[in-house]
DSSP file (Angstrom, degrees, kcal/mol; ACC not computed):
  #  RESIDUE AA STRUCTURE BP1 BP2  ACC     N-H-->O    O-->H-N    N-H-->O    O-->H-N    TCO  KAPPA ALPHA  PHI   PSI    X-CA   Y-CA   Z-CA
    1    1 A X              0   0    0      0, 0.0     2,-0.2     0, 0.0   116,-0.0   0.000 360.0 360.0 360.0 115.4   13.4    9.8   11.2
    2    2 A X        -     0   0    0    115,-0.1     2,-0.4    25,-0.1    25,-0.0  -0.590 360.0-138.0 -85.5 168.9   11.5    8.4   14.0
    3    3 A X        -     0   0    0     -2,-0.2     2,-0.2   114,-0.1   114,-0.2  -0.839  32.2-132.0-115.5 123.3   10.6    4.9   14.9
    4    4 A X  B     -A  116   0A   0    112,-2.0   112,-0.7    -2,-0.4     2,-0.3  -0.626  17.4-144.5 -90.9 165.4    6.7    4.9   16.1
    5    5 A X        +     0   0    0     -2,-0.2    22,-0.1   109,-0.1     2,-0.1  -0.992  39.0   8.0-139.8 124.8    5.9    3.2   19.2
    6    6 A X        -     0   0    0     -2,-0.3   108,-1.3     1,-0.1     2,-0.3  -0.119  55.1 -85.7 124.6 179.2    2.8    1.2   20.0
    7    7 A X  E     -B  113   0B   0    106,-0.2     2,-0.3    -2,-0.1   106,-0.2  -0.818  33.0-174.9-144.1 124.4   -0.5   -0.5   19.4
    8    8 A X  E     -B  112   0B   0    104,-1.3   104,-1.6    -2,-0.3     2,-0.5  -0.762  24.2-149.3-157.9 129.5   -4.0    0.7   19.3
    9    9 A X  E     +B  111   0B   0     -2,-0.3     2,-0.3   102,-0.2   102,-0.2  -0.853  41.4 138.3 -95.6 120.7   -7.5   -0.2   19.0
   10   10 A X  E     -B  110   0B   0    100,-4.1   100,-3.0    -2,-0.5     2,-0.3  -0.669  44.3-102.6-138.7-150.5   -9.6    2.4   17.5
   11   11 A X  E     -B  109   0B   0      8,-0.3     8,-1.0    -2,-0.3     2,-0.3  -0.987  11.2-153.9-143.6 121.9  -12.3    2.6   15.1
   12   12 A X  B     -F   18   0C   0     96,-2.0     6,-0.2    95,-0.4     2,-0.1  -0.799  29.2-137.5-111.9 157.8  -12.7    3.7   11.2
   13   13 A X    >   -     0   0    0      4,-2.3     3,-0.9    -2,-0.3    -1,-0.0  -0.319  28.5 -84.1 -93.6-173.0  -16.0    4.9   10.5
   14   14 A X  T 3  S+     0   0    0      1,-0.2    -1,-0.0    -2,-0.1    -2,-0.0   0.554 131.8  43.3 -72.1  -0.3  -18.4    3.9    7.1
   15   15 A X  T 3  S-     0   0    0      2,-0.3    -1,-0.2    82,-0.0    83,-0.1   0.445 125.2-100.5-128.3  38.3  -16.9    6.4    5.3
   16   16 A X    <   +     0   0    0     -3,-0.9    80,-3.3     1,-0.3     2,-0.5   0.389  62.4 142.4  48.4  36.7  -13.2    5.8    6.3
   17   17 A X  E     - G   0  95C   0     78,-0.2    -4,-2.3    76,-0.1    -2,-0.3  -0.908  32.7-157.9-108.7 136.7  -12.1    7.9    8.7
   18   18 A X  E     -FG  12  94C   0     76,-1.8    76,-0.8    -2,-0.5     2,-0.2  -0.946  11.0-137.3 -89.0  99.5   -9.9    6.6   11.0
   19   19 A X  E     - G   0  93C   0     -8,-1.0    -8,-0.3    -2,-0.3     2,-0.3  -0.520  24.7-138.5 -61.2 111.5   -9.3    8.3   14.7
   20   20 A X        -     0   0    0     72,-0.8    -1,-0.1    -2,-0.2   -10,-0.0  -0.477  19.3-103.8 -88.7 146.9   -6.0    8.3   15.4
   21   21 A X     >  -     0   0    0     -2,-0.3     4,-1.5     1,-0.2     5,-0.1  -0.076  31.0-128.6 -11.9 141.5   -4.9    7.5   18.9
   22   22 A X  H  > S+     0   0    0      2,-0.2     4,-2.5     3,-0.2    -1,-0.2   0.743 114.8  50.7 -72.6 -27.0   -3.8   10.8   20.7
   23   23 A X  H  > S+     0   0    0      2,-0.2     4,-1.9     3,-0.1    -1,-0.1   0.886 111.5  48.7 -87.1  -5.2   -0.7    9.4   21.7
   24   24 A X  H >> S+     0   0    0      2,-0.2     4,-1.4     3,-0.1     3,-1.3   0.978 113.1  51.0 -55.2 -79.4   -0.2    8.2   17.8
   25   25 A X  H >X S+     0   0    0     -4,-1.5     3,-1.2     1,-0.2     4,-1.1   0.770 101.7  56.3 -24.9 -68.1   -1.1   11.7   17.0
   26   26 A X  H 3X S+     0   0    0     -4,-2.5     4,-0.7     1,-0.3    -1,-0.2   0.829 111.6  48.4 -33.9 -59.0    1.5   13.2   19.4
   27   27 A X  H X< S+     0   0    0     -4,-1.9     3,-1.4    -3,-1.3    -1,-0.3   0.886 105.7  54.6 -43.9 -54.1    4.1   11.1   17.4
   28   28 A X  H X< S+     0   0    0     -4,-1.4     3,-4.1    -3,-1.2    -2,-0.2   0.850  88.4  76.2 -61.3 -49.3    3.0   12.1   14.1
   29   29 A X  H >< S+     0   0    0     -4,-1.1     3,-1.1     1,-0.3    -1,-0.3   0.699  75.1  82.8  23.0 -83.2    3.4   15.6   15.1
   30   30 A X  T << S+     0   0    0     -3,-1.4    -1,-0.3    -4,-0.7    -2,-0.2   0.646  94.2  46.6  -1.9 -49.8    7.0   14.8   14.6
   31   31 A X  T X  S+     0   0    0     -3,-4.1     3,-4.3    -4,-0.2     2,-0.3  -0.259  80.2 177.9-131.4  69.3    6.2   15.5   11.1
   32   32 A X  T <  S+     0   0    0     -3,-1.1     3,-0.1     1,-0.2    -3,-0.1  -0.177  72.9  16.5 -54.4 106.3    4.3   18.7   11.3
   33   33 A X  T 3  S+     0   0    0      1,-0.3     2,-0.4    -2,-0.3    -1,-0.2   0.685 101.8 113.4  94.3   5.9    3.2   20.0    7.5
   34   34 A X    <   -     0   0    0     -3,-4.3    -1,-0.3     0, 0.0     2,-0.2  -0.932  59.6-136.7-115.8 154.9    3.9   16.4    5.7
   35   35 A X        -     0   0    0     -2,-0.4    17,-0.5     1,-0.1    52,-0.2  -0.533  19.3-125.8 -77.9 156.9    1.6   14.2    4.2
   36   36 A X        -     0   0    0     50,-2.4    50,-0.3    -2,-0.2     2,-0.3   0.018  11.0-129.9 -44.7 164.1    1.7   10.6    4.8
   37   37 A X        -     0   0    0     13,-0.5     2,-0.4    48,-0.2    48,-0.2  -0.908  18.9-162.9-131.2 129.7    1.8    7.9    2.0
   38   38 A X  B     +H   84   0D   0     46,-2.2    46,-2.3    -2,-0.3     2,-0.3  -0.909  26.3 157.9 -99.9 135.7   -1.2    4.7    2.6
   39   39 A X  B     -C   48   0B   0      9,-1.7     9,-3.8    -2,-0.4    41,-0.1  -0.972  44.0 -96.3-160.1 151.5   -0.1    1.6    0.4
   40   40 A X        -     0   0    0     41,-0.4     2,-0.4    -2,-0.3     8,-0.2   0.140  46.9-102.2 -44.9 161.0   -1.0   -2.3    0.6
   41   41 A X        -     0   0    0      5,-0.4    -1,-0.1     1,-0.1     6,-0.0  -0.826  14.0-133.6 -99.9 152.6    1.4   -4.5    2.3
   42   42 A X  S    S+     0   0    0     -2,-0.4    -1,-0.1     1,-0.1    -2,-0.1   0.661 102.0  18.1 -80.9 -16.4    3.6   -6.4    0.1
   43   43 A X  S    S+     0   0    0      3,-0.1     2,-0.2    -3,-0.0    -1,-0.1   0.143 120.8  39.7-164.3 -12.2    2.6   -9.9    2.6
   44   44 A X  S    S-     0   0    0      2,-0.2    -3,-0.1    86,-0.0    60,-0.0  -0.475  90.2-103.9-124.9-154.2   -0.5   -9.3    4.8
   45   45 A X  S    S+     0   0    0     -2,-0.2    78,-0.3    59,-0.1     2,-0.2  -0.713  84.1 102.9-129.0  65.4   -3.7   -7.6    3.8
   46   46 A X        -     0   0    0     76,-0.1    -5,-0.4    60,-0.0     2,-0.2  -0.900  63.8-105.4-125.0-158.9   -3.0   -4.5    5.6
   47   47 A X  E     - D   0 121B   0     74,-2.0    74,-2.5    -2,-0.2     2,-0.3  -0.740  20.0-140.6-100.7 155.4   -1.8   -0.8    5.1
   48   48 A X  E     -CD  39 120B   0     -9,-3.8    -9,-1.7    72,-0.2    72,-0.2  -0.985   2.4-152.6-124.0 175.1    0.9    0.8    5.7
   49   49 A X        +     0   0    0     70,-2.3     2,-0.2    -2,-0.3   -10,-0.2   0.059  17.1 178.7-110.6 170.9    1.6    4.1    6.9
   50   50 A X        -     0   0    0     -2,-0.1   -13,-0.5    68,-0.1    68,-0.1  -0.235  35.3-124.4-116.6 126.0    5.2    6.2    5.9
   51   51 A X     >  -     0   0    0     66,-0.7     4,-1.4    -2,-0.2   -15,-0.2  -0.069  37.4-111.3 -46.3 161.8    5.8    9.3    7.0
   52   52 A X  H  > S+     0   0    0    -17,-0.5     4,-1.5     1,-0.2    -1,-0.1   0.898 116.9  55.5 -82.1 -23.1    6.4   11.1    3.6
   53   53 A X  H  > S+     0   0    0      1,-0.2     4,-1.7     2,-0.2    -1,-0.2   0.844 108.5  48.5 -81.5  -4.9   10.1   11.6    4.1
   54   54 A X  H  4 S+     0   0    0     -3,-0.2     5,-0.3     2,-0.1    -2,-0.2   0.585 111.4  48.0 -89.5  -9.2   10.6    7.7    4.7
   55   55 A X  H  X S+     0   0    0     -4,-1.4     4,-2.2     3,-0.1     5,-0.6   0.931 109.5  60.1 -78.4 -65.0    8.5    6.9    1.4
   56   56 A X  H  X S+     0   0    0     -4,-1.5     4,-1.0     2,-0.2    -2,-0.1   0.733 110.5  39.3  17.1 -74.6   11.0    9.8   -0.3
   57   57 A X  H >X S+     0   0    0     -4,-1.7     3,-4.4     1,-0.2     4,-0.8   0.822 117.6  45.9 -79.3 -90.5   13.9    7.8    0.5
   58   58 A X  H >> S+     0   0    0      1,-0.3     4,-2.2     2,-0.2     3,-0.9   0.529 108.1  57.8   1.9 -74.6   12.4    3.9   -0.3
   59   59 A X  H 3< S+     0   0    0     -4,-2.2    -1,-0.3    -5,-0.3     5,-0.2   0.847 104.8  53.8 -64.0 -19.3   10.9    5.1   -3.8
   60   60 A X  H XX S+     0   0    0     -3,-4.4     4,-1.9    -4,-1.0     3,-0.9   0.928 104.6  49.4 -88.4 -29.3   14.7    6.3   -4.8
   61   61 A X  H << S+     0   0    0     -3,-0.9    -2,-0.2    -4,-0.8     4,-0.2   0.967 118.8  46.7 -74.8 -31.9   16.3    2.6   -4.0
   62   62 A X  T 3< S+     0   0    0     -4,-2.2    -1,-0.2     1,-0.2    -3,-0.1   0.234 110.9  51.4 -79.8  23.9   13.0    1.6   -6.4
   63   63 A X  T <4 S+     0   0    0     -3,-0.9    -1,-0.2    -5,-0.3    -2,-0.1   0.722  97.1  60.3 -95.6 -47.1   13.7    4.1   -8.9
   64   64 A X  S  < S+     0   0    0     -4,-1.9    -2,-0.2    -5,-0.2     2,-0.1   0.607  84.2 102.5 -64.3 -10.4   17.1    3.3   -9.4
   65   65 A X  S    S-     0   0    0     -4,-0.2    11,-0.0     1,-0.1    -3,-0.0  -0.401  88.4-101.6 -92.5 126.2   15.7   -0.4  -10.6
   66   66 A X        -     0   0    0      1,-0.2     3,-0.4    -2,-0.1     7,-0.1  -0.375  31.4-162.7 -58.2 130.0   15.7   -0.8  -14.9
   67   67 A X  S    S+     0   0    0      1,-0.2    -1,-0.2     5,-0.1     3,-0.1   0.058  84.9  71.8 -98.5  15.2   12.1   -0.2  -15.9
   68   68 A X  S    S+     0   0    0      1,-0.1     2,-0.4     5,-0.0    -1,-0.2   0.052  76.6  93.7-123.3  46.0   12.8   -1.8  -19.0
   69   69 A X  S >> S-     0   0    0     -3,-0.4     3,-4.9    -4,-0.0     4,-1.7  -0.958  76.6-140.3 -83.4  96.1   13.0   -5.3  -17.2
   70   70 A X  H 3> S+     0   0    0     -2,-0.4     4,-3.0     1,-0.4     5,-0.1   0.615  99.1  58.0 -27.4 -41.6    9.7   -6.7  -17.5
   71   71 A X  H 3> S+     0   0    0      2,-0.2     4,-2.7     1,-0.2    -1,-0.4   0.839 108.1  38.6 -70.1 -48.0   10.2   -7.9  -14.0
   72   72 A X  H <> S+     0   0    0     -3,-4.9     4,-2.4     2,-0.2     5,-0.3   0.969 108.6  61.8 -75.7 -45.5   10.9   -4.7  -12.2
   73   73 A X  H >X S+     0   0    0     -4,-1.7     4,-1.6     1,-0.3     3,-0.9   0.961 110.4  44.0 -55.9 -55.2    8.4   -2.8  -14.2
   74   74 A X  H 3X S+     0   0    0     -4,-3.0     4,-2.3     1,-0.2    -1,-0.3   0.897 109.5  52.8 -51.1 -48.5    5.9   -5.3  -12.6
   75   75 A X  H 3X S+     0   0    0     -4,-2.7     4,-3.3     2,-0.2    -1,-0.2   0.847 112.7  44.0 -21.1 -59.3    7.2   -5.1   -9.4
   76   76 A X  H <X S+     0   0    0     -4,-2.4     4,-1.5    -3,-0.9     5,-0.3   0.927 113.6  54.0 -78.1 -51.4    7.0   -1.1   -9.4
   77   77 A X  H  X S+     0   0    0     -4,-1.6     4,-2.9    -5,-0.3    -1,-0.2   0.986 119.0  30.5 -29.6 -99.0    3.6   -1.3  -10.9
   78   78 A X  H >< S+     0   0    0     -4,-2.3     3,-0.9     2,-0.2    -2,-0.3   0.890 109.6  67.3 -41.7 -41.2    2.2   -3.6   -8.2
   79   79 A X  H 3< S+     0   0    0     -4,-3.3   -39,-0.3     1,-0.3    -2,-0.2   0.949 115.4  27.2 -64.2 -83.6    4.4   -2.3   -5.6
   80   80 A X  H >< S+     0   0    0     -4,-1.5     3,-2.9     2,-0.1    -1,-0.3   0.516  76.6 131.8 -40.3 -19.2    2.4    1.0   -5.9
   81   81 A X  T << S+     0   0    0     -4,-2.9   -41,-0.4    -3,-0.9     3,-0.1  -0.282  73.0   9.6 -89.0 161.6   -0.6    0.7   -6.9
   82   82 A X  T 3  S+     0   0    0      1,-0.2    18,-0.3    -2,-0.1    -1,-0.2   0.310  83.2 150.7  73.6  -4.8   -3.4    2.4   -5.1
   83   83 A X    <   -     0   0    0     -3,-2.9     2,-0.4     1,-0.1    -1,-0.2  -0.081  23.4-164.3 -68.0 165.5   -1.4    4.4   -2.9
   84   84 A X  B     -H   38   0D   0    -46,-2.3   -46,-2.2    -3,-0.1     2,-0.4  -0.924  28.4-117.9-144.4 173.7   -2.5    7.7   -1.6
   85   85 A X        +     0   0    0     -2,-0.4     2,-0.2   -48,-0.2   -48,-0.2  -0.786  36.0 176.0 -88.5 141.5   -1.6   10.7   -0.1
   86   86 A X        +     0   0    0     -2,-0.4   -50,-2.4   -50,-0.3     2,-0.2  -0.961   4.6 179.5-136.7 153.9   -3.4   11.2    3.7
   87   87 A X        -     0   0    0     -2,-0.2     2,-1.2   -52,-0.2     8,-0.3  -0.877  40.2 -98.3-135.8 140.1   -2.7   14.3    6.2
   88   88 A X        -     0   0    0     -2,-0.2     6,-0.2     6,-0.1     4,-0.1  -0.615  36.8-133.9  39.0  15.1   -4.6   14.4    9.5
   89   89 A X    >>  -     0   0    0     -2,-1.2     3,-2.0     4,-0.2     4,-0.8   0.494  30.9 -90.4 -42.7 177.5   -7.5   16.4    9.9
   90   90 A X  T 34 S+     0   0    0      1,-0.3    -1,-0.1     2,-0.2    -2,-0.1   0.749 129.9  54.1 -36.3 -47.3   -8.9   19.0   12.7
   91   91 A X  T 34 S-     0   0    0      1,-0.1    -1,-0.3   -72,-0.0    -2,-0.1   0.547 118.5-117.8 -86.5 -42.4  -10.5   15.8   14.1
   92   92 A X  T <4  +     0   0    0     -3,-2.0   -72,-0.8     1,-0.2     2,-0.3   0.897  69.8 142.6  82.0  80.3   -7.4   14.3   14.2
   93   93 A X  E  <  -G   19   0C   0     -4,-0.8     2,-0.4   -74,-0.2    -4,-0.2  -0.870  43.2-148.3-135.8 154.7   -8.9   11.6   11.6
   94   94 A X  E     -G   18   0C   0    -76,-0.8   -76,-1.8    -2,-0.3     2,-0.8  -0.950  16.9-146.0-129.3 122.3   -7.0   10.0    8.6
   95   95 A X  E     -G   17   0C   0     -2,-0.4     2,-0.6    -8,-0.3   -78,-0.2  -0.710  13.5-163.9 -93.7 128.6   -9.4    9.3    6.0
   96   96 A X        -     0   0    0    -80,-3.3     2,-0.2    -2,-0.8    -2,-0.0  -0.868  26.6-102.4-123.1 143.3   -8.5    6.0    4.0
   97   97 A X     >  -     0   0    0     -2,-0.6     4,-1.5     4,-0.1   -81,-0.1  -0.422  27.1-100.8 -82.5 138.1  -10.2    5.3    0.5
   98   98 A X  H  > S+     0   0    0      2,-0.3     4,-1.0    -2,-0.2     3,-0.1   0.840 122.7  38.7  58.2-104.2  -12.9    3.1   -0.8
   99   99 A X  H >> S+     0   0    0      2,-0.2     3,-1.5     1,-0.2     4,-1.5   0.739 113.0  48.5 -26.6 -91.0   -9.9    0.6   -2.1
  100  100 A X  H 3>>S+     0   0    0    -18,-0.3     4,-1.2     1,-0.3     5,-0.5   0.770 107.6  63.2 -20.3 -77.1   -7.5    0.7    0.5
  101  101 A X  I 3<>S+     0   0    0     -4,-1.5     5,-2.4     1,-0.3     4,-0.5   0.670 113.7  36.5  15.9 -81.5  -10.8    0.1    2.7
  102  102 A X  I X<5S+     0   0    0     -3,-1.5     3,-3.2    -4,-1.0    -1,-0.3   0.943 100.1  60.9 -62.6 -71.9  -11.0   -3.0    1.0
  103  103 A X  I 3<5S+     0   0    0     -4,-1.5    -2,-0.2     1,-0.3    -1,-0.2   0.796 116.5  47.7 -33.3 -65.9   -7.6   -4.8    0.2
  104  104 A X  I 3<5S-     0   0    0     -4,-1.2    19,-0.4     1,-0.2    -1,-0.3   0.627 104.3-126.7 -78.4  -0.5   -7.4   -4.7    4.3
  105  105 A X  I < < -     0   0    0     -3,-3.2     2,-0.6    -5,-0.5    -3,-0.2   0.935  39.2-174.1  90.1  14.2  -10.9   -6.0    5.3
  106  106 A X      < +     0   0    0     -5,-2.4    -1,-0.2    -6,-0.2     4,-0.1  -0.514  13.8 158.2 -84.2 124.8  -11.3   -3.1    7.3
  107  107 A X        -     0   0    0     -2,-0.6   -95,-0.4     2,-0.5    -1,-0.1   0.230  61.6 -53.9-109.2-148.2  -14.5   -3.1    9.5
  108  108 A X  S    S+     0   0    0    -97,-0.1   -96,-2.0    15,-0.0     2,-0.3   0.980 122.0  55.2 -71.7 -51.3  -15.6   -1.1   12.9
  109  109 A X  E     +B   11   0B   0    -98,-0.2    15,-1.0  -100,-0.0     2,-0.5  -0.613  64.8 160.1 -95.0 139.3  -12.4   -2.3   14.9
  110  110 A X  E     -BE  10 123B   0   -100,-3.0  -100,-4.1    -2,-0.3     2,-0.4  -0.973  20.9-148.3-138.7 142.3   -9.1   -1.6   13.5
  111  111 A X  E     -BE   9 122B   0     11,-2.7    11,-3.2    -2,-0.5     2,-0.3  -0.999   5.1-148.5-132.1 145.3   -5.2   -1.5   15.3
  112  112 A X  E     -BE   8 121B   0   -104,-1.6  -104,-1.3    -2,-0.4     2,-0.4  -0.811  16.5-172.3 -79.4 124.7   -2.6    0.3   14.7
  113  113 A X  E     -BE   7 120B   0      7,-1.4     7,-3.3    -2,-0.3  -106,-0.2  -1.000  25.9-119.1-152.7 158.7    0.9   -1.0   15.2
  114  114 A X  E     - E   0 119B   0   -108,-1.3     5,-0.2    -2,-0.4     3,-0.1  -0.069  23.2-177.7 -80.6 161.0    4.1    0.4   15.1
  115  115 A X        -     0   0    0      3,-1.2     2,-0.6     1,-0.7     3,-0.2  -0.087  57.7 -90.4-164.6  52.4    6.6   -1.3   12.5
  116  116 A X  B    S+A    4   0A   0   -112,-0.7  -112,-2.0     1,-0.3    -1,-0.7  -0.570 107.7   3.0  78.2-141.4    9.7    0.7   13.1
  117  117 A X  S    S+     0   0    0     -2,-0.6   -66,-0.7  -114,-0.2     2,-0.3   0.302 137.0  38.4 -73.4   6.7    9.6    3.8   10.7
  118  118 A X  S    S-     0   0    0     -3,-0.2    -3,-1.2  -114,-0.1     2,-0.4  -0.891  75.6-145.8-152.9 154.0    6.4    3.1    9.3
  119  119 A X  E     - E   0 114B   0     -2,-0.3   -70,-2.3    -5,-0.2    -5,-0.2  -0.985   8.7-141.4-145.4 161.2    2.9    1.6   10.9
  120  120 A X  E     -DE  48 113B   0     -7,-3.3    -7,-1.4    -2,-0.4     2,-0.3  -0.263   4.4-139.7-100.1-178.4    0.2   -0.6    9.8
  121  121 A X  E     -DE  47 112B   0    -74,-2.5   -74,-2.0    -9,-0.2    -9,-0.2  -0.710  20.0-165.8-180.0 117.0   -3.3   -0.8   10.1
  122  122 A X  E     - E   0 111B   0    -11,-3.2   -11,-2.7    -2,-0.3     2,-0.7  -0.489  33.6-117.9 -97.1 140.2   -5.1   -3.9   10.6
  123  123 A X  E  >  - E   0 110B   0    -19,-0.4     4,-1.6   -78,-0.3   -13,-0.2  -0.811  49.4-120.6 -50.5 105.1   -8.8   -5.2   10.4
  124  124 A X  H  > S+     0   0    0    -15,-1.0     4,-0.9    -2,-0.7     5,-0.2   0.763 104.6  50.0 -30.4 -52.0   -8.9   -6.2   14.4
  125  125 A X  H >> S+     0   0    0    -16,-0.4     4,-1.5     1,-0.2     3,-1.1   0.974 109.6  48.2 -55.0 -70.0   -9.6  -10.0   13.6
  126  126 A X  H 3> S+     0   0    0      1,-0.3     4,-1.0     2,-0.2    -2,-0.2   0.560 106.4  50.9 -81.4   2.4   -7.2  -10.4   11.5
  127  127 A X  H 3X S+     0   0    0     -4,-1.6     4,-1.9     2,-0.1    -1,-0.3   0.752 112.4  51.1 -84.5 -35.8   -4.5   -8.9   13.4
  128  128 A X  H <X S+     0   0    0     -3,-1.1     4,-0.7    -4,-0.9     5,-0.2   0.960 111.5  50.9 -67.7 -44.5   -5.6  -11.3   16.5
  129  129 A X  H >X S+     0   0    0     -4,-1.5     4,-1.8    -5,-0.2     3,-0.7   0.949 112.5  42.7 -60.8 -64.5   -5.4  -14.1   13.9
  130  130 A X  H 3X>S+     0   0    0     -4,-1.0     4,-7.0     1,-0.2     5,-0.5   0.972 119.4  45.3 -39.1 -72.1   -1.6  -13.2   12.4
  131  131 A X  H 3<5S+     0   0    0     -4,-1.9    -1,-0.2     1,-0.2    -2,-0.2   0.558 104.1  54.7 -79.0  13.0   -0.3  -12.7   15.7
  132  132 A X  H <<5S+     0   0    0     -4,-0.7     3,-0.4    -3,-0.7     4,-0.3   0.900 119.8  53.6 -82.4 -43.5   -1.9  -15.8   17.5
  133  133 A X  H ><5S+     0   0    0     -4,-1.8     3,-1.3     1,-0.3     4,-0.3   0.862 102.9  40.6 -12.3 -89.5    0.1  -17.2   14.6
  134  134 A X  T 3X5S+     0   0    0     -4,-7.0     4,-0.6     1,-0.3    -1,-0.3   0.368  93.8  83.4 -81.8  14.6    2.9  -16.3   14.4
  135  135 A X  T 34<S+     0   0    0     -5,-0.5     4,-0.3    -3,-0.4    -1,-0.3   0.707  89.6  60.3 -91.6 -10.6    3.8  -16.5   18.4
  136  136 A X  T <4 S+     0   0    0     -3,-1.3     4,-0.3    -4,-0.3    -1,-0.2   0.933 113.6  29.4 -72.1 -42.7    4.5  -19.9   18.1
  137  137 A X  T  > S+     0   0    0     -4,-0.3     4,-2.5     2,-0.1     5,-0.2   0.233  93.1  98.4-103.2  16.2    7.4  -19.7   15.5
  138  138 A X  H >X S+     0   0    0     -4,-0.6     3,-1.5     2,-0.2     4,-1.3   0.882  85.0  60.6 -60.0 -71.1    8.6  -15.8   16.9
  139  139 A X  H 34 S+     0   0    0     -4,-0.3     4,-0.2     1,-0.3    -1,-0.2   0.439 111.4  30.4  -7.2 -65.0   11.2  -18.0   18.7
  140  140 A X  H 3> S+     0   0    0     -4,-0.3     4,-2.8     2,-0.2    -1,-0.3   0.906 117.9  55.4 -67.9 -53.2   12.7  -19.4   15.8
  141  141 A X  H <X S+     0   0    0     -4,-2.5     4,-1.6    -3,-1.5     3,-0.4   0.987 109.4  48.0 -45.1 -64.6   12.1  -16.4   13.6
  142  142 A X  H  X>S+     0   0    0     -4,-1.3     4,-0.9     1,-0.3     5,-0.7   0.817 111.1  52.4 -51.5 -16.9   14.1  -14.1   16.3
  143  143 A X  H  >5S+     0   0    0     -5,-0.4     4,-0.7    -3,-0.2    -1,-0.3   0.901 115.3  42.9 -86.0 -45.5   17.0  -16.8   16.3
  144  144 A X  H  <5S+     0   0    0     -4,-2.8    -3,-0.2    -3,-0.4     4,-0.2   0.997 127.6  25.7-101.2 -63.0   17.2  -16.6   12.2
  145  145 A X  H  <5S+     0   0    0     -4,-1.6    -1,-0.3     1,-0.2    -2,-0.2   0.297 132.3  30.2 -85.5  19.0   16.9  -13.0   11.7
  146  146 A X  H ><5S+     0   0    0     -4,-0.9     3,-2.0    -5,-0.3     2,-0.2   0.651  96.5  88.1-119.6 -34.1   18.3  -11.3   14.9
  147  147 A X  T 3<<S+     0   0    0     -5,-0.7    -2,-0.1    -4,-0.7    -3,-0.1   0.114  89.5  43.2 -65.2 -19.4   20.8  -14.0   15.9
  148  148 A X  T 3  S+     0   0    0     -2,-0.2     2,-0.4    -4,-0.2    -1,-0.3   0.418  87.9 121.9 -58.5 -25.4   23.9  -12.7   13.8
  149  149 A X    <   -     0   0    0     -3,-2.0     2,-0.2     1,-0.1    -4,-0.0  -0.509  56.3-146.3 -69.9  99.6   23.4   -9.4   14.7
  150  150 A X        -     0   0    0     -2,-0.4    -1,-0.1     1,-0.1    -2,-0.1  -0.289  10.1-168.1 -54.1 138.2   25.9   -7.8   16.2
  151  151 A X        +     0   0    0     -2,-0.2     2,-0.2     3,-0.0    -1,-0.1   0.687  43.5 123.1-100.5  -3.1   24.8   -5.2   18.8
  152  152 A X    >   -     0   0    0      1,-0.1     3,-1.8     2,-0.1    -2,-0.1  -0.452  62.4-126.9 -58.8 117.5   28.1   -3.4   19.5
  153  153 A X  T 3  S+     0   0    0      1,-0.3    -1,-0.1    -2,-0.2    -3,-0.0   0.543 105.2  50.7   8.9 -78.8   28.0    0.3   18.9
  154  154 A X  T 3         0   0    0      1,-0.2    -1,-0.3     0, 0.0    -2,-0.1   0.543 360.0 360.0 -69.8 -15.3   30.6    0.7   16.8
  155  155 A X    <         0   0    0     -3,-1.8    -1,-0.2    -5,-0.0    -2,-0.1   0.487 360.0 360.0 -87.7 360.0   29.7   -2.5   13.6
């Protein structure tokens, strides 16, 4: 499993194909002859991105979850819905659907950013917006979730 790397301004057209980056592309490569998975973000309004063998392994720790707890069943239900399958065309385009389209807002300018095993893809404003944000309180945020974390090899 790779970790993508970077962040990119491109452009979706009106009928939603997105031109990916070439050095995005390059990455994706990685996983030559799988499809993709596009799904909502559980926390922004954008998409994200998983290679299909990292959706694989995620959708089995939510399988194993009781569907006959009203609660999970909602979860799995929301969690999913709308997702699709995308590959890459010749063009080196990802076409993203009507819906998807929507939940994120996406207009003429879009980024891409990496998010570890997975990337998103943002309506341009509202990515500018998030992260003007949230750069006041990364400090504190890096202190409360990286700040225990050992980094030693071996843990």
């Amino acid at each position: 499993m790779i970790n993508f790397i970077g962040t990119y301004e491109c452009k979706i057209d009106d009928k939603g194909r997105l031109k990916l980056p070439s050095s995005l592309a390059k990455q994706m490569e990685s996983y030559a002859g799988e499809s993709f998975v596009v799904k909502r973000s559980v926390f922004q309004h954008c998409l994200e991105v998983y290679p299909m063998q990292g959706w694989e392994k995620l959708m089995t720790k939510i399988n194993k979850l009781n569907r006959f707890n009203k609660q999970n069943a909602d979860f799995i239900r929301t969690f999913t819905a709308g997702l699709k399958t995308v590959e890459p065309d010749s063009a080196g385009r990802l076409q993203i659907s009507k819906d998807l389209t929507a939940f994120a807002n996406l207009t003429k300018e879009v980024v891409i950013t990496s998010a570890g095993e997975l990337f998103e893809i943002w309506d341009k404003a509202a990515y500018e917006e998030v992260i003007a944000a949230s750069q006041q309180d990364f400090a504190m945020l890096a202190q409360q979730v990286m700040g225990d974390i050992s980094f030693d090899d071996e843990n």
